[in-house]
Every structure is written in structure tokens, then in C-alpha cells.
C-alpha positions in Angstrom: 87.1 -93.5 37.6 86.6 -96.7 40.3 89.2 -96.5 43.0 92.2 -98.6 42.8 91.9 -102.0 44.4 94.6 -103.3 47.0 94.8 -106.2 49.2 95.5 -105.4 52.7 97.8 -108.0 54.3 98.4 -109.2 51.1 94.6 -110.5 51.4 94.0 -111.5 54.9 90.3 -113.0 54.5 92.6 -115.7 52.6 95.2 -117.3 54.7 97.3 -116.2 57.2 98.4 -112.4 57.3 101.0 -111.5 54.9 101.7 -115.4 54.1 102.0 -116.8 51.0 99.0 -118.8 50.8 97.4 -114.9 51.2 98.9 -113.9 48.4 98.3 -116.5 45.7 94.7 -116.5 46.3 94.1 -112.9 46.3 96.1 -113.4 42.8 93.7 -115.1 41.8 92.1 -111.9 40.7 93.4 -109.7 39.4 94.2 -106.4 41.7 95.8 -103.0 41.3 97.9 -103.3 44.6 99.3 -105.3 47.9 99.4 -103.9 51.0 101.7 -105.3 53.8 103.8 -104.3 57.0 107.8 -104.3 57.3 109.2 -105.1 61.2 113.1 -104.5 60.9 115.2 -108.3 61.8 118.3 -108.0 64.7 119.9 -108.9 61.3 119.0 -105.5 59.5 116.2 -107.6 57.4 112.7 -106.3 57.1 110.3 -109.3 56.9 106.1 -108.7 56.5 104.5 -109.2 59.9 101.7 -107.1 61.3 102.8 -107.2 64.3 106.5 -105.9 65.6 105.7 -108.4 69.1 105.9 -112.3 67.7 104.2 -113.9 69.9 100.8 -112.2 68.2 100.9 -113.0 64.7 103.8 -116.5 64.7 105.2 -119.0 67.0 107.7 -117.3 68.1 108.3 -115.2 70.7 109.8 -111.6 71.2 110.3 -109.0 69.7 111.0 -108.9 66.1 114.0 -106.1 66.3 115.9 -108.7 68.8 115.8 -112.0 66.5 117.3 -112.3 63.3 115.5 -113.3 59.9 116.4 -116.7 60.5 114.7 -117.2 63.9 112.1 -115.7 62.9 111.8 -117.5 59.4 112.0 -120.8 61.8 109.0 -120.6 63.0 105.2 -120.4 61.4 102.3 -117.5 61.0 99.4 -118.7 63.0 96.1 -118.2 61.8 93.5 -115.4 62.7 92.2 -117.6 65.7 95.7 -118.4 67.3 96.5 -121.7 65.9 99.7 -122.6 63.6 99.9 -122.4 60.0 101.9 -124.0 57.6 103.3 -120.6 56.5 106.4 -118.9 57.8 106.7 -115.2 57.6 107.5 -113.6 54.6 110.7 -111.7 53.5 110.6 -108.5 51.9 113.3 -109.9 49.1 110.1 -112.6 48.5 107.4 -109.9 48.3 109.3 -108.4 45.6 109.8 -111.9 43.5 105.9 -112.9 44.0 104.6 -109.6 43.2 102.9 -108.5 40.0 105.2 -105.9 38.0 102.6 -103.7 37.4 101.1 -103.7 41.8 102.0 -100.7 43.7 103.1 -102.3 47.0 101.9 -100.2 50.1 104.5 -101.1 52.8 103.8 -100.5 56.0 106.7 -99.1 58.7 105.7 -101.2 62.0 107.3 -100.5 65.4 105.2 -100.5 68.4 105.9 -97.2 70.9 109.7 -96.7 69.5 109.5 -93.7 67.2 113.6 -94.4 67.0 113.0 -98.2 65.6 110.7 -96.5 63.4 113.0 -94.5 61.9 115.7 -97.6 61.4 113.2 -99.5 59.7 112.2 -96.7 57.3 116.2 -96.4 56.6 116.5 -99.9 56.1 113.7 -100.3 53.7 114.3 -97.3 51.6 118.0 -98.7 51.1 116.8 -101.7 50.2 114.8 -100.6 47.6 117.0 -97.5 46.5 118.1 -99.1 43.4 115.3 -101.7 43.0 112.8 -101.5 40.0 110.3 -101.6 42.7 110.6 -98.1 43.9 108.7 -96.8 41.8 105.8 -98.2 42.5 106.0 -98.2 45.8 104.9 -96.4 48.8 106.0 -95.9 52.3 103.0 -95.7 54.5 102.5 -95.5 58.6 101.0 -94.3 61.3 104.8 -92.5 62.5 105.0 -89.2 61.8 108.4 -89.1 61.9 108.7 -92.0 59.9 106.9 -91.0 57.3 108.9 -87.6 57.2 112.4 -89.7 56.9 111.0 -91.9 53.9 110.0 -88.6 52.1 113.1 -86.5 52.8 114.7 -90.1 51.1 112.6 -89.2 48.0 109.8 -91.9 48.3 105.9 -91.8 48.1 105.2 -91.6 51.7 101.7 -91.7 53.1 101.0 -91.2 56.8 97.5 -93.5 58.3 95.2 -92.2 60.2 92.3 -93.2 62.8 91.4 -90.4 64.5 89.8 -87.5 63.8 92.8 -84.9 63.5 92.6 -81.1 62.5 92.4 -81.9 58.9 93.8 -78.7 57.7 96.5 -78.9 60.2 97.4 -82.6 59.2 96.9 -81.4 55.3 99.4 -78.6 55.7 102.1 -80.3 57.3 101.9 -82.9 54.8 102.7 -80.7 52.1 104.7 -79.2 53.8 107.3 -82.0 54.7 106.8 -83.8 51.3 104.2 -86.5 51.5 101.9 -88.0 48.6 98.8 -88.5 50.2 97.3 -89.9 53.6 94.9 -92.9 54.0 92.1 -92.4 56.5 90.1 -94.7 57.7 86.5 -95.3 56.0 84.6 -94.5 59.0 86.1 -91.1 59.2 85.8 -89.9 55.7 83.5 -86.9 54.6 83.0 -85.3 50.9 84.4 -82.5 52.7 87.6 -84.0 54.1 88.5 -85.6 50.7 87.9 -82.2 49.1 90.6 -80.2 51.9 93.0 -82.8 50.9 92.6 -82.4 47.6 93.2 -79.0 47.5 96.6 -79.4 49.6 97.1 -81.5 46.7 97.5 -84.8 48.3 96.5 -88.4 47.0 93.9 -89.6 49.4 93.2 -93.7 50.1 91.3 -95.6 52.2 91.1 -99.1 54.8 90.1 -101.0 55.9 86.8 -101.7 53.5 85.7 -105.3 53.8 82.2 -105.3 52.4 80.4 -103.6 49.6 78.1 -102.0 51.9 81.0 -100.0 53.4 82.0 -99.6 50.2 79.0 -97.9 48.4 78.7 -94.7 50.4 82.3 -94.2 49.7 82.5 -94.7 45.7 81.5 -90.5 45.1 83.7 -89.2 47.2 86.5 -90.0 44.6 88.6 -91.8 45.8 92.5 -92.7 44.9 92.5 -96.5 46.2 90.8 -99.2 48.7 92.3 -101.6 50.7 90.6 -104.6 51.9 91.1 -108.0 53.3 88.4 -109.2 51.3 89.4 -107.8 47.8 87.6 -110.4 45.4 83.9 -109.1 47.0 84.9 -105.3 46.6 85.9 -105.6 43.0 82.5 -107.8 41.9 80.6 -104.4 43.8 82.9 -102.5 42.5 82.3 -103.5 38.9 78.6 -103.6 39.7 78.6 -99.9 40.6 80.7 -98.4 37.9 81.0 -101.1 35.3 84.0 -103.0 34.0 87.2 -102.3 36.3 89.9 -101.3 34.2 92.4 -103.4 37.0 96.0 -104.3 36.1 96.7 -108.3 35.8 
């Protein structure tokens, strides 16, 4: 069975990241999931920007947790080489309108060196989606461990990212141990025999960032749960190549 297929940054290789424009081109095929990060708003809001400092990804400036949705909504997403889009940044509440039913969404817990603004946002998005249809197709993913402990103990998927090369058993065991789904680890760490310790802790296991089918290729035995790339359109056309039809969700 092909891995599943999910757009990171809502397809970033398409228009700016997390935007709109993003979104309805990586649409354009069809795709198994959407993968984007949540800042938490001054406001309690949780809008999708990569980056929890403004000034790097929009035209404003700041930091998100100290202006509200609206000021941040008032200004635009620039594009990957600095310049201003048309976009503005996205709301979560939109995500969840634009989104295919069938998509697992992959949201992202972003708060740069404040384990404690971590753990707000994780509240605030799990309440937000607590009753929401969403939930259950949706998983809370970051690179907080602590984080990603709240959003389990709050009965979610969680999945904690990494990027380093950690004691895999170590990092295995404590995920089981505090309730997680899986972990995503970056393709350039990934072994047959890494893949095969977290299976047997029982835990899901994904991958990112994979923007080209050569990366892609030496990954498709190693079994796989799910790839995330900017680039999604290119990996499902190798994808398909490889393994044949991809049974993908519309």
C-alpha cells in the first residue's frame, strides 16, 4: 500500500504558505491530507502561519500571540522571496470550511522558545475542535514535547516531529508511554530499521519534508504511513508510477 499523500503548508510550491491560493491549486488534485501550522491570536484565535514572529511569513510585524486575528488578518502573506501577496493569513474556522471532508488535517502547534505558549495553543485548538466533525480526522502534530503530551492527555492523535537523530527506543517508549499515535521524522533520517522500532512500539510513522521523487523512491519500502510535500502533484505522478494507480481520496 502507497503512503498517504499530504500537502505540507497546504501546498507551498503553489502560492504563498498556508494561503488560499495554496490550497485551491494543490486541490486541484486530488490528495489524502493538508498539513498546516496554528500560532494562537492575543484574541484566543489560532490562524495558519508558519511562523509564530510576523514579520517572516506577512506584513505585519510582531509577534502573533500579542495581536489579535484582526490585525493580523489586516495585513497580507508575502511570498517565498519576501515580497507581498494578495493573500491574507488564514483562519483555522476557514481551513475547516475549504477542506475536503474526507482530508486528515495535520495541524501544527507553533510557538518559538515558549514551551508555556505552546501549551495554550494546544488548549485552544483542541477546544476548538472538541465538538467539531473535524476531530476525527485530525491530528495534533509538533516539535513540543510537552505539547504534544497535553493534546494526547485531551484525547487527540498527537504526533511529535522530529530532526534529529534521537535515541529511537528512548523516543519510541515515551511515546507510548504518554499516549501518542505516531512521530514524523524527517526523510533524511529514516532507516528500515527505525521504521521497524517504531512499529513495534506500535506507533504510526510519517514523513517531511519530500519534495521530489528522487527523495521519494528510496523511501517507498520502508512502509510508510504518509508523505508530506510542498510539491504534492510531482510525488503522486511518481508515486503512481512506482506502485500503480493511487487509491487517493477526492
Amino acid at each position: 500500500m502507497p503512503p498517504a499523500l499530504y500537502a505540507h503548508r497546504l501546498g507551498r510550491a503553489y502560492g504563498p504558505d498556508s494561503s488560499a491560493a495554496a490550497l485551491d491549486r494543490a486541490l486541484e488534485q486530488p490528495l489524502d491530507g493538508l498539513e498546516t501550522d496554528c500560532c494562537l491570536t492575543a484574541d484566543g484565535e489560532l490562524t495558519l502561519l508558519h511562523d509564530p514572529l510576523l514579520d517572516v511569513g506577512t506584513t505585519v510585524s510582531g509577534w502573533a500571540h500579542e495581536r489579535t486575528a484582526a490585525q493580523i488578518r489586516a495585513g497580507r502573506l508575502r511570498h517565498r522571496d519576501g515580497t507581498p501577496s494578495d493573500e491574507r493569513p488564514l483562519l483555522l474556522d476557514e481551513l475547516l470550511e475549504l477542506a475536503p471532508p474526507g482530508a486528515t488535517l495535520q495541524l501544527e502547534v507553533k510557538a518559538h522558545a515558549d514551551p508555556a505558549l505552546a501549551r495554550r495553543t494546544v488548549r485552544a485548538l483542541c477546544e476548538r475542535l472538541r465538538d467539531d466533525p473535524a476531530r476525527e480526522r485530525t491530528e495534533v502534530i509538533s516539535f513540543w514535547s510537552g505539547a504534544c503530551e497535553l493534546a494526547a492527555e485531551l484525547g487527540f492523535r498527537t504526533r511529535v516531529v522530529v530532526i534529529a537523530d534521537y535515541r529511537i527506543h528512548a523516543l519510541a517508549a515515551w511515546a507510548r508511554r504518554v499516549g501518542l499515535h505516531g512521530v514524523c521524522v524527517e526523510h533524511f533520517l529514516l532507516s528500515g530499521a527505525l521504521v521497524a522500532t517504531l512499529r513495534a512500539f506500535g506507533l504510526s510513522v510519517t514523513t517531511g519534508t519530500v519534495n521530489h521523487a528522487a527523495l521519494l523512491e528510496p523511501l517507498l519500502p520502508l512502509g510508510l504511513d504518509a508523505v508530506t510535500s510542498d510539491s504534492p502533484h510531482e510525488l503522486r505522478g511518481a508515486l503512481s508510477r512506482a506502485r500503480g494507480a493511487l487509491p487517493l481520496a477526492a
